[in-house]
Backbone as a ProteinNet text record, in pm:
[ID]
protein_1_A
[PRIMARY]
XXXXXXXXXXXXXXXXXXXXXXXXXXXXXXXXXXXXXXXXXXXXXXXXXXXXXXXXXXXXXXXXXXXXXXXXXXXXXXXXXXXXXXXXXXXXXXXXXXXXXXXXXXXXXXXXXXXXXXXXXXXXXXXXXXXXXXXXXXXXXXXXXXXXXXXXXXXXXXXXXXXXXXXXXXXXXXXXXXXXXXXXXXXXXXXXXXXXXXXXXXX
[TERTIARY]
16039.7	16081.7	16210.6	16283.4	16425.1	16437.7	16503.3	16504.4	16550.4	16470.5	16466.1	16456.5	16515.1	16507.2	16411.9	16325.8	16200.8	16172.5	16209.5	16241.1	16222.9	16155.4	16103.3	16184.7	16345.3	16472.3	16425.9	16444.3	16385.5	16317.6	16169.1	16032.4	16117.4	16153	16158.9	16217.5	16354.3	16460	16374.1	16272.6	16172.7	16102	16055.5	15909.2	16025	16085.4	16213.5	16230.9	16271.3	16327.9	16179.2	16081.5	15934.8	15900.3	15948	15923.4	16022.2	16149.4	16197.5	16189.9	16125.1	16074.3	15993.1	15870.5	15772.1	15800.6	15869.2	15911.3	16000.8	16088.1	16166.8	15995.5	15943.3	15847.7	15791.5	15739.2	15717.4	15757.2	15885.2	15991.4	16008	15956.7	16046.1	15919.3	15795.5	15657.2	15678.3	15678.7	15680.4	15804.6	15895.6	16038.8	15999.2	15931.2	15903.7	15793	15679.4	15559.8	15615.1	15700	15780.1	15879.8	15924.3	15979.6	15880	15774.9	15671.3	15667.3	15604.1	15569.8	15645.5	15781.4	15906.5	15940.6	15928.8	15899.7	15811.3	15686.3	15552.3	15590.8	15589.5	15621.8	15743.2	15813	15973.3	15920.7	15839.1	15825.7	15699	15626.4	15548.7	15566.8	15719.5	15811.6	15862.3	15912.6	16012.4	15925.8	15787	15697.6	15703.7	15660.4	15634.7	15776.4	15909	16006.2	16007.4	15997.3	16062.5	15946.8	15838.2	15754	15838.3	15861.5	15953.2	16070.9	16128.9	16269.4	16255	16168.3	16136.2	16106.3	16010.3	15982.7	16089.8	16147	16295.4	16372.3	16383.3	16491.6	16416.6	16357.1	16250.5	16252.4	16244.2	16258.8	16435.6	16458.5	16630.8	16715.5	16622.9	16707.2	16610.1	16496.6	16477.5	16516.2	16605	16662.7	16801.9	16829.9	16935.5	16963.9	16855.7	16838.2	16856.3	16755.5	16749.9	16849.7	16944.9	17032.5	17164.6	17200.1	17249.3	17197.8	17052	17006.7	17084.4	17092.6	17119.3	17278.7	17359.2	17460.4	17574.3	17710.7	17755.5	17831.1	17842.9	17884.2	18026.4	18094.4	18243	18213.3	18128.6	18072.7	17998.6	17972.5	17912.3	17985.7	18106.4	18182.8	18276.6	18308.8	18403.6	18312.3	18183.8	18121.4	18089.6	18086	18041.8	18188.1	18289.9	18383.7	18458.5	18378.1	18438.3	18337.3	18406.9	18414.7	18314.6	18244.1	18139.8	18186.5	18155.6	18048.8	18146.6	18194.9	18255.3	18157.4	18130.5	17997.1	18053.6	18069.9	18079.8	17955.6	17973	17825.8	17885.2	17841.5	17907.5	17757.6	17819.7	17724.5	17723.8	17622.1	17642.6	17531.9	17532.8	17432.3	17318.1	17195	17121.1	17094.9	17075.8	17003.9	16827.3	16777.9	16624.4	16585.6	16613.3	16550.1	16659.5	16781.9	16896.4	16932.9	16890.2	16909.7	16993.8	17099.4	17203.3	17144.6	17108.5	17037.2	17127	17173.5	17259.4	17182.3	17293.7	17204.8	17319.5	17331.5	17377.9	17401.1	17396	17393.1	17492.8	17460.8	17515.4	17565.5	17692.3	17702.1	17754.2	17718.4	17784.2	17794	17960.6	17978	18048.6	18056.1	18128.5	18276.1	18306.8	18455.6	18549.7	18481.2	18545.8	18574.9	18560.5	18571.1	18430.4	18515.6	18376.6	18369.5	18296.5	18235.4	18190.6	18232.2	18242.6	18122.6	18063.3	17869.2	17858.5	17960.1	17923.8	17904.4	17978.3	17936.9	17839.3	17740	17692.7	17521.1	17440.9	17268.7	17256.9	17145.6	17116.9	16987.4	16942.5	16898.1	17020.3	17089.1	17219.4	17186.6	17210.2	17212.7	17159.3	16984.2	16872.8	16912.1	16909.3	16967.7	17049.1	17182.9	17303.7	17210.9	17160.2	17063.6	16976.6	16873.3	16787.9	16834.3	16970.7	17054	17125	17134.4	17217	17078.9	17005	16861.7	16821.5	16865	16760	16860.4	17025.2	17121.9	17099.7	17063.8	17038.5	16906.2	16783.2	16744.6	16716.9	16821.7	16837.2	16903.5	17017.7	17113.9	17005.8	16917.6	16783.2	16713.8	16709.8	16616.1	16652.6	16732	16882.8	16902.7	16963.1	16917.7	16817.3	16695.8	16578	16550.8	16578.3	16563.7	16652.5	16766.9	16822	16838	16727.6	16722.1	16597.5	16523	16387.1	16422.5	16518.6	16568.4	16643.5	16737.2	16770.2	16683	16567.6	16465.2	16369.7	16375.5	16279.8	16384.9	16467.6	16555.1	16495.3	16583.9	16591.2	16418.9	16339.3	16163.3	16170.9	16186.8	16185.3	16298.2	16392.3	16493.1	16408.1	16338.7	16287.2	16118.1	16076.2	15947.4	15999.4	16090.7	16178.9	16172.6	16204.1	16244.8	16147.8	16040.5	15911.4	15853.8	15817.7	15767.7	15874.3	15997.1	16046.2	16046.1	15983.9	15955.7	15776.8	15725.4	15588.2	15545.4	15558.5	15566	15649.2	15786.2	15826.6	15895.1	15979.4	16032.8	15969.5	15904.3	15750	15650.5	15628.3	15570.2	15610.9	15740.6	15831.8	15834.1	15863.7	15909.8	15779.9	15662.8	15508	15480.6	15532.1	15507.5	15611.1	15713.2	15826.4	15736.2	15727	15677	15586.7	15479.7	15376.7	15422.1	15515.1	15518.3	15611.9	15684.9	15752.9	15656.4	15500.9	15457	15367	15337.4	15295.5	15349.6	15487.5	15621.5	15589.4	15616.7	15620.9	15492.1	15334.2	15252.2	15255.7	15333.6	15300.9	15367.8	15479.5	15614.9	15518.3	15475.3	15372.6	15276.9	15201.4	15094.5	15178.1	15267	15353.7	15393.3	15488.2	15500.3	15417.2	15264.6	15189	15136.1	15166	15071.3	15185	15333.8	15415.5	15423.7	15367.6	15366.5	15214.4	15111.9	15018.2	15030.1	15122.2	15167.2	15214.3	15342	15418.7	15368.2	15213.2	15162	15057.9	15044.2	14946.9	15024.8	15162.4	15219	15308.9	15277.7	15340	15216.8	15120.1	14965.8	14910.5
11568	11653.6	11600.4	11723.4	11611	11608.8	11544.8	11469.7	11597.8	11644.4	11748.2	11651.4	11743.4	11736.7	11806.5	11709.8	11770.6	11784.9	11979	11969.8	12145.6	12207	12329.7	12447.8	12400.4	12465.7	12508.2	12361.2	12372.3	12431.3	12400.6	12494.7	12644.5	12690.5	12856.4	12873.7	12826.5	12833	12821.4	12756.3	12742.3	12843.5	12906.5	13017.1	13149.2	13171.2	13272	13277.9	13204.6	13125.6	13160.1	13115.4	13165.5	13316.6	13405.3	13511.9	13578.6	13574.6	13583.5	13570.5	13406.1	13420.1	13469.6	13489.3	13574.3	13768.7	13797.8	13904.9	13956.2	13859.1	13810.2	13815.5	13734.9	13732.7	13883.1	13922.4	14035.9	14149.2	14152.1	14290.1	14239.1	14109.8	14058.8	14110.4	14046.5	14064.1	14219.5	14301.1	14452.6	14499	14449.9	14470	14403.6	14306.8	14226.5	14342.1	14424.1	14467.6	14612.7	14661.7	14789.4	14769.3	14631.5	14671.5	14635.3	14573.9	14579.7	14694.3	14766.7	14933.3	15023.9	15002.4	15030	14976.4	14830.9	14761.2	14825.7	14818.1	14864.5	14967.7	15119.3	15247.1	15235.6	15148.3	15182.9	15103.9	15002.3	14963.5	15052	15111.4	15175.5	15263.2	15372.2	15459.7	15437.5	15274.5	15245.4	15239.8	15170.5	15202.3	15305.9	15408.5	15518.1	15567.4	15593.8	15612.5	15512.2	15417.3	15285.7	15359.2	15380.3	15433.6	15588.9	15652.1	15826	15785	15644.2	15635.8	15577.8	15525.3	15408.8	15516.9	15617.2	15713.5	15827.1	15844.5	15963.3	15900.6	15800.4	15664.8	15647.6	15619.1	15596.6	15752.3	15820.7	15993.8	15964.8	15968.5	15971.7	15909.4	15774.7	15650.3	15748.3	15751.9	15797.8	15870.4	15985	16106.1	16038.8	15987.1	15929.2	15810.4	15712.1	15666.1	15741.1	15887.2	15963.8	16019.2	16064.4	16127.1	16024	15879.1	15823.8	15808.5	15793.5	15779.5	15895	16009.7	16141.9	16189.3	16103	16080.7	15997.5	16066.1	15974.5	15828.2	15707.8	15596.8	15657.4	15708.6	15777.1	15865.3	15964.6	16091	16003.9	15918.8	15844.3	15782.6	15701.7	15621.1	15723.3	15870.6	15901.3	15991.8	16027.3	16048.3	15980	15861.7	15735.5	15770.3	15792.7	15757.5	15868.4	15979.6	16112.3	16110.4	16165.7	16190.2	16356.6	16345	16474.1	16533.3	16403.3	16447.5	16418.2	16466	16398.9	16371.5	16252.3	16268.3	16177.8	16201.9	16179.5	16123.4	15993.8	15948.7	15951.9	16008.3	16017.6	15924.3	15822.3	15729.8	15726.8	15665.3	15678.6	15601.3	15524.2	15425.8	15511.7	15449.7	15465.7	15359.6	15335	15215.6	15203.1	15109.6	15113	14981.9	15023.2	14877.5	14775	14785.6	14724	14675.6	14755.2	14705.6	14821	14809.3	14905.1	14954	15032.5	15073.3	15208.9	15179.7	15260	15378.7	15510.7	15566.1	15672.3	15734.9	15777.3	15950.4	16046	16164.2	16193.4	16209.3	16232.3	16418.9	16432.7	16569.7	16544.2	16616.6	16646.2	16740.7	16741.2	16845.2	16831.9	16946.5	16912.2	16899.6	16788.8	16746.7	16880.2	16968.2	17086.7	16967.8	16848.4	16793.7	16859.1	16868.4	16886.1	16782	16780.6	16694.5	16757.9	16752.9	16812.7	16837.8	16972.7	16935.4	16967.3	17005.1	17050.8	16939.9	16807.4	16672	16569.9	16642	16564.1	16655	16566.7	16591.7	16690	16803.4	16831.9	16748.3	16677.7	16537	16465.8	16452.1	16406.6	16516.6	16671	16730.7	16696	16686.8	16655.9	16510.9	16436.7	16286	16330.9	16366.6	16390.4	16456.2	16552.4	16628.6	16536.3	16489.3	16380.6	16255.8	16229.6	16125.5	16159.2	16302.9	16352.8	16366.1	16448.4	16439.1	16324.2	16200.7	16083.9	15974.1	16087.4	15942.3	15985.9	16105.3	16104	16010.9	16026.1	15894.6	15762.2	15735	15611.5	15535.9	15607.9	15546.7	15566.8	15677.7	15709.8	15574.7	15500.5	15405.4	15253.3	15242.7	15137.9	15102.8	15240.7	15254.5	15194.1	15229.6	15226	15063.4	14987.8	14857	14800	14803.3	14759.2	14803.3	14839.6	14909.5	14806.9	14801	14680.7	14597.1	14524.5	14423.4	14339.4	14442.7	14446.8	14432.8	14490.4	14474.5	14348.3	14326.7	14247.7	14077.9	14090.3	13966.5	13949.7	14117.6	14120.9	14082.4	14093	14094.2	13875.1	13817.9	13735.7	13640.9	13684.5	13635.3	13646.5	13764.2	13784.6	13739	13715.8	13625.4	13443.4	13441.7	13244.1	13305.3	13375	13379.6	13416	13458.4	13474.9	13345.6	13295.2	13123.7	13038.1	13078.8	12920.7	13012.7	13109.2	13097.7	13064.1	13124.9	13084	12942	12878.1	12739.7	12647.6	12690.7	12584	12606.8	12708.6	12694.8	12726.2	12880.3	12893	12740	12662	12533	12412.2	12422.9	12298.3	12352.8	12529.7	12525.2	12515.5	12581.7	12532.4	12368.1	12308.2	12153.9	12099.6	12134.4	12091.3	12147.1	12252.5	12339.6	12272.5	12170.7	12128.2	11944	11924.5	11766.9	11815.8	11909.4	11866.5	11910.3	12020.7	12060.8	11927.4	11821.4	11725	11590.8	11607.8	11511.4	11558.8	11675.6	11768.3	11727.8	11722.7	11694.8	11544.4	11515.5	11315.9	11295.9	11376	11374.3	11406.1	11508.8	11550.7	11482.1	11398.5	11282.3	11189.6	11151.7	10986.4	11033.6	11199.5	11220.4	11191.9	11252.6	11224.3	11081.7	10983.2	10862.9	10783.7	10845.5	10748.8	10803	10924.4	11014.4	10934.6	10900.3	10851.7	10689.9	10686.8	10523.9	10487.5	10602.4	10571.1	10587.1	10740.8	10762.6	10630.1	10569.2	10408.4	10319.8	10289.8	10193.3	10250	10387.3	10455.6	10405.5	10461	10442.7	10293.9
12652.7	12764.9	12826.5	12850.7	12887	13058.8	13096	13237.9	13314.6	13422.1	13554.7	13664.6	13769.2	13911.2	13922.5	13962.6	14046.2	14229.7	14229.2	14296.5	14334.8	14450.9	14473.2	14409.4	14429.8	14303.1	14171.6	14137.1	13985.7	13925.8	14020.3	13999.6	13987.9	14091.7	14101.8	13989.6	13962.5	13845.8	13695.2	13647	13529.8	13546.8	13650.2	13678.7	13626.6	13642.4	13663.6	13490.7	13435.1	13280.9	13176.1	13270.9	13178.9	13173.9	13278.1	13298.3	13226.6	13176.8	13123.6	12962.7	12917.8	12786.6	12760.8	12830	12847.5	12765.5	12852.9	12863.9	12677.8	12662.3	12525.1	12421.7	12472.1	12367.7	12287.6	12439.4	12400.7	12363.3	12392.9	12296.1	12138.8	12162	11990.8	11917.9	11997.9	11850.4	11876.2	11948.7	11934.1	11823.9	11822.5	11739.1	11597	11579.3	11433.5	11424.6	11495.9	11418.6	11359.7	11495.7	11399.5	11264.9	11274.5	11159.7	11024.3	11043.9	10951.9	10920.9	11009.4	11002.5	10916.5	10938.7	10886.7	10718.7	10696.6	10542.2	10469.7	10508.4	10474.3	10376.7	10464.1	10403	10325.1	10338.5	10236.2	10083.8	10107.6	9996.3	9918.2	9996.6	9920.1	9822.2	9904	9863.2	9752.3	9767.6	9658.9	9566.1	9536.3	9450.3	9359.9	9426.8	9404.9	9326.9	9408.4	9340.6	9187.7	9208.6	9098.9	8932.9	8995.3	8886.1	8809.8	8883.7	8844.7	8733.7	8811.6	8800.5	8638.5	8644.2	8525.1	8405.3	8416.7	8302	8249.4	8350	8333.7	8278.1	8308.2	8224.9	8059.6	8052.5	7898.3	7814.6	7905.9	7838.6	7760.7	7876.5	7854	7750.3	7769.4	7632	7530.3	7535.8	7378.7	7302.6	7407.2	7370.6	7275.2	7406.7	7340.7	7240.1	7138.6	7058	6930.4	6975.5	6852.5	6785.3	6923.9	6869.8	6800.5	6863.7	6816.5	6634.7	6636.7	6496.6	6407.4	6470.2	6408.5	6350	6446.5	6439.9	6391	6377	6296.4	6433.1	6386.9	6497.6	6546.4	6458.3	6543.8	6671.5	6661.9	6724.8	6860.3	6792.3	6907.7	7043.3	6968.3	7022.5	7097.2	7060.1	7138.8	7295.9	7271.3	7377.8	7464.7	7430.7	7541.1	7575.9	7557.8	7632.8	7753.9	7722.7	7789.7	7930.9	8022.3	8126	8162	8165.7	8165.5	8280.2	8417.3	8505.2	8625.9	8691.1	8823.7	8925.8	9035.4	9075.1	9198.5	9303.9	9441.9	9539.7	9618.6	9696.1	9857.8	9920.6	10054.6	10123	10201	10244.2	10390.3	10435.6	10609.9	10634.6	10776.2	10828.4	10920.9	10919.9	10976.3	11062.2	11196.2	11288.4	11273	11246	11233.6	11328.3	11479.3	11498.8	11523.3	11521.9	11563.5	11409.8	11280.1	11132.6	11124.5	11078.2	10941.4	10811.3	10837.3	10704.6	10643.3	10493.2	10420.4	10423.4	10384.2	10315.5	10245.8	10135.2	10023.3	9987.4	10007.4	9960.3	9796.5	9740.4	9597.2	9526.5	9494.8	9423.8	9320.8	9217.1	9069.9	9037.2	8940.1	8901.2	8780.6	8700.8	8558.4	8551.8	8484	8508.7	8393.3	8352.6	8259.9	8090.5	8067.4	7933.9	7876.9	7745.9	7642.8	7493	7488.5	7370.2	7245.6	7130.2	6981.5	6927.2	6991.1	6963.4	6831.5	6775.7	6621.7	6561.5	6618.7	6505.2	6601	6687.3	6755.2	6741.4	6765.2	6768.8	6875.8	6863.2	6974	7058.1	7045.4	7128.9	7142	7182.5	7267	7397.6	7351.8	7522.3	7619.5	7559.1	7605.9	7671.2	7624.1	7662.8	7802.1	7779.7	7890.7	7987.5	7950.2	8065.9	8137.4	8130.1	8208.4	8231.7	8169.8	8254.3	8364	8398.3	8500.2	8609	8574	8621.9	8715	8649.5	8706.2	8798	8779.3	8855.3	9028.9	9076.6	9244	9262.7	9186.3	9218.6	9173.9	9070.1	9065.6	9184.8	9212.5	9343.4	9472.1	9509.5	9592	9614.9	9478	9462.9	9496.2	9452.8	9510.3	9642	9686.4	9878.3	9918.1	9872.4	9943.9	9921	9782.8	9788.9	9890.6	9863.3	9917	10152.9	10138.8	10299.7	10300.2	10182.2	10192.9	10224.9	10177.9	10127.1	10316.1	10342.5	10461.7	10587.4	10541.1	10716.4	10668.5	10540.4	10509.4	10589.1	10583.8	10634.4	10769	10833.3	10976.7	11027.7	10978.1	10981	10976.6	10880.9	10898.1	11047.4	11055	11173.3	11284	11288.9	11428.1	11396.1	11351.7	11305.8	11364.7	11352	11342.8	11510.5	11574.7	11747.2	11823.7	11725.9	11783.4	11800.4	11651.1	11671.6	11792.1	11789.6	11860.4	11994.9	12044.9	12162.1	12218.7	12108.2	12134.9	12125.7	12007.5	12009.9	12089.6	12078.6	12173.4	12324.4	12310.6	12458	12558.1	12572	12643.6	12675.9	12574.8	12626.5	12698.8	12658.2	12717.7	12862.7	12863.1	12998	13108.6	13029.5	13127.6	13158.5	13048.2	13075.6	13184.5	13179.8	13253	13411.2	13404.2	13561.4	13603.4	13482.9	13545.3	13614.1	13554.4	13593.8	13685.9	13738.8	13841	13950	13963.4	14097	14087.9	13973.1	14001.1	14091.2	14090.2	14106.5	14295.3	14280.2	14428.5	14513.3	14473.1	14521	14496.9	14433.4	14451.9	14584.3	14612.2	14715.5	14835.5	14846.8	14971.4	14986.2	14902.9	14951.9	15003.6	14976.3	15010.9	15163	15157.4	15304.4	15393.9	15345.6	15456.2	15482.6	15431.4	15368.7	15483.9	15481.5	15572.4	15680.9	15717	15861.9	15942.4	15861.2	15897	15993.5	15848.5	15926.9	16012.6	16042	16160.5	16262.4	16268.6	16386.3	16435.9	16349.8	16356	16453.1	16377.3	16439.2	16556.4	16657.5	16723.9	16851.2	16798.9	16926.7	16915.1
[MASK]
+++++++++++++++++++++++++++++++++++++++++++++++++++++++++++++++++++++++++++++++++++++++++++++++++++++++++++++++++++++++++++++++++++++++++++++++++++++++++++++++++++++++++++++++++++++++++++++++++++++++++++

């Protein structure tokens, strides 16, 4: 405990400081349980998304395995390289709780290139098709980790300011409050102990 003036000041100035952490305490565990509340459902979401995202993707490569199988490696190499799709993400923040949380809107549209389907599979379309299909929520899915990812921090920061007020400063400052109204009542026995005396050696 570090060295106070003990002294009716003091006292008020610590009672004041506790009511205050007090008060801190309790907006923080209310602010750490919402953003639980808040983690909770996003990760459930993301679950749920991560499962969609995972099978549309597996549809998609297979499509597109086959058709590579089907195809010649030239036909191949010059489609990987064309430009289909023009595809725009207009992003913007959300506040959750004093957290920044991204968030993404996506449009596509055809860039007018075409690709030589006469020397190409028709499992290639299929492929291009459910890869276009599955990119709003792949980036959907991304967001949402990464929005996990974000409160899951802010959740722990404010978990660390919860403990170091419950554990420690809240206690230091009750212990401190208690040795100085002890200091204060040692002060008021001695007053009276030398008021006694003087009235002795007065009569």
């Amino acid at each position: 405990m570090q060295r106070v003036n003990p002294t009716r000041m003091e006292l008020l100035k610590l009672k004041k400081r506790a009511i205050l952490a007090q008060k801190g305490h309790k907006l923080l565990k209310e602010k750490r349980d919402g953003l639980m509340q808040e983690f909770l459902a996003l990760i459930r979401e993301v679950k749920e998304k991560r499962i969609i995202v995972d099978d549309q993707l597996g549809i998609a490569l297979r499509h597109f395995m086959m058709a590579q199988a089907a195809m010649d490696s030239q036909a191949v190499t010059l489609v990987s390289k064309l430009k289909l799709q023009e595809i725009t993400a207009l992003g913007e923040i959300r506040n959750v709780m004093g957290v920044r949380i991204p968030e993404f809107a996506i449009t596509q549209k055809e860039s007018g290139a075409q690709y030589p389907w006469w020397e190409t599979s028709p499992e290639l379309d299929v492929a291009l098709e459910k890869f276009q299909a599955v990119l709003p929520l792949l980036l959907e899915l991304a967001t949402k980790e990464k929005s996990a990812q974000l409160l899951a921090q802010e959740i722990e920061k404010t978990r660390r300011r919860v403990n170091a007020l419950e554990h420690v400063l809240i206690p230091q400052l009750k212990t401190t409050a208690k040795f100085i109204r002890m200091k204060l009542e040692e002060q008021a026995r001695a007053a009276i102990v030398t008021t006694m005396k003087v009235k002795q050696s007065i009569t």
